[in-house]
RODO-2510 file (C-alpha; in nm, 4 decimals, decimal comma):
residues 83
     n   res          X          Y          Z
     1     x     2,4807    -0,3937    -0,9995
     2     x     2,7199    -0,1422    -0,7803
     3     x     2,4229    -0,1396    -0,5525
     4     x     2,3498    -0,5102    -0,5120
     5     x     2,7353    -0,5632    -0,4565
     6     x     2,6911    -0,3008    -0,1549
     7     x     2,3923    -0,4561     0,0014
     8     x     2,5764    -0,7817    -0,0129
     9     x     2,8441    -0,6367     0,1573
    10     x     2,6721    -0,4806     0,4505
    11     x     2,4828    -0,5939     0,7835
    12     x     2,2098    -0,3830     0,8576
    13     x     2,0379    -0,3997     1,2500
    14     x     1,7221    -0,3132     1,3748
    15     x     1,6673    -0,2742     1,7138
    16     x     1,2859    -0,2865     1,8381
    17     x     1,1354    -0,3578     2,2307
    18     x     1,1297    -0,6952     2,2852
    19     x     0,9988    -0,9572     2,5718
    20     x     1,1972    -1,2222     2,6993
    21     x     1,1314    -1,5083     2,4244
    22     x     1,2820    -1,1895     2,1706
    23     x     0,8924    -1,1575     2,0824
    24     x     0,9173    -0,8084     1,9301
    25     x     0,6553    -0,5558     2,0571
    26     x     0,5112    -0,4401     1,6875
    27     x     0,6864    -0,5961     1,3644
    28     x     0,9937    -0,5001     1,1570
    29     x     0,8253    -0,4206     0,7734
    30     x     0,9726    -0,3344     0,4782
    31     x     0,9410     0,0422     0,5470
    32     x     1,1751    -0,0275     0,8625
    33     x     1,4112    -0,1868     0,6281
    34     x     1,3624     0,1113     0,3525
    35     x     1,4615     0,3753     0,6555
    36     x     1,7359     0,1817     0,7854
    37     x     1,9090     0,1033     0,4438
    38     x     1,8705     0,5017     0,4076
    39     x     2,0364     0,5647     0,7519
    40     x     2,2910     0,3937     0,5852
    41     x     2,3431     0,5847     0,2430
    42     x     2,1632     0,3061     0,0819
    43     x     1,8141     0,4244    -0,1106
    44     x     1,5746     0,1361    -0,1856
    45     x     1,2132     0,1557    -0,2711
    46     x     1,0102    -0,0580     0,0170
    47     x     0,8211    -0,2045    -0,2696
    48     x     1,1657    -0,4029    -0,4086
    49     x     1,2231    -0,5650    -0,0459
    50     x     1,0368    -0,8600    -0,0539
    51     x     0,9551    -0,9650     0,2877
    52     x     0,6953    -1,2115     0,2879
    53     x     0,5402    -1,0952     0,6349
    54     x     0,6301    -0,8483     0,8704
    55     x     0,9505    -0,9908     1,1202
    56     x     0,7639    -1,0052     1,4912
    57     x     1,0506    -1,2222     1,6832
    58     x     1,4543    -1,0857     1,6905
    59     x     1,6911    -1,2949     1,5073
    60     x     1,9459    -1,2786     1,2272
    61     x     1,7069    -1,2636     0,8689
    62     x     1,8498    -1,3027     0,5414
    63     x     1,6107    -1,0585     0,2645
    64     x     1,6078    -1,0355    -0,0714
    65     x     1,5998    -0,7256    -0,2411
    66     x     1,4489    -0,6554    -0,6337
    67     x     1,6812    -0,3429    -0,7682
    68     x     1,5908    -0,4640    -1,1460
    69     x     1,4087    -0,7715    -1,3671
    70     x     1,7768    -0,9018    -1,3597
    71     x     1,9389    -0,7814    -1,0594
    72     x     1,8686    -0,9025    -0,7064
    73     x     2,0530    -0,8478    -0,3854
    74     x     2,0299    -1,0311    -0,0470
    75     x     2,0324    -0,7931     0,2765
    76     x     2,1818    -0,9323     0,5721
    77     x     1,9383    -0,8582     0,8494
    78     x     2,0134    -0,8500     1,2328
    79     x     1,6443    -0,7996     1,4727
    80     x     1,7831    -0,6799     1,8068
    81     x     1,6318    -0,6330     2,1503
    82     x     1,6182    -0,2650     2,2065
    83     x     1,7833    -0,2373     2,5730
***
């Protein structure tokens, strides 16, 4: 539960090359998630991040996370142009 309250709390960003329309070059997955949470201090299995398909345009992304049967956690997700 400690660790649902931190992912609540926290914004994580991803920065990937992007075109002009923010049409990533290669898609954000759950692994990219699991390595940025653990940048963080944050260790998640990628399995428990349920992103229904890989994230292919920049944006702000709002993904659910399964820590337990009971306990679920919603990442706040920011896809960034890398400059």
């Amino acid at each position: 539960r400690e660790l649902a309250e931190r992912i609540g709390e926290i914004t994580c960003t991803i920065r990937r090359p992007a075109g002009a329309e923010g049409k990533l070059f290669g898609a954000v997955t759950s692994a990219d998630i699991e390595e940025a949470l653990k940048e963080m201090g944050i260790e998640v299995d990628r399995k428990r991040i349920e992103l229904p398909e890989p994230i292919k345009v920049t944006g702000a992304y709002t993904v659910p996370i399964k820590l337990h049967p009971e306990v679920a956690a919603t990442l706040k997700l920011w896809v960034e142009k890398e400059e």
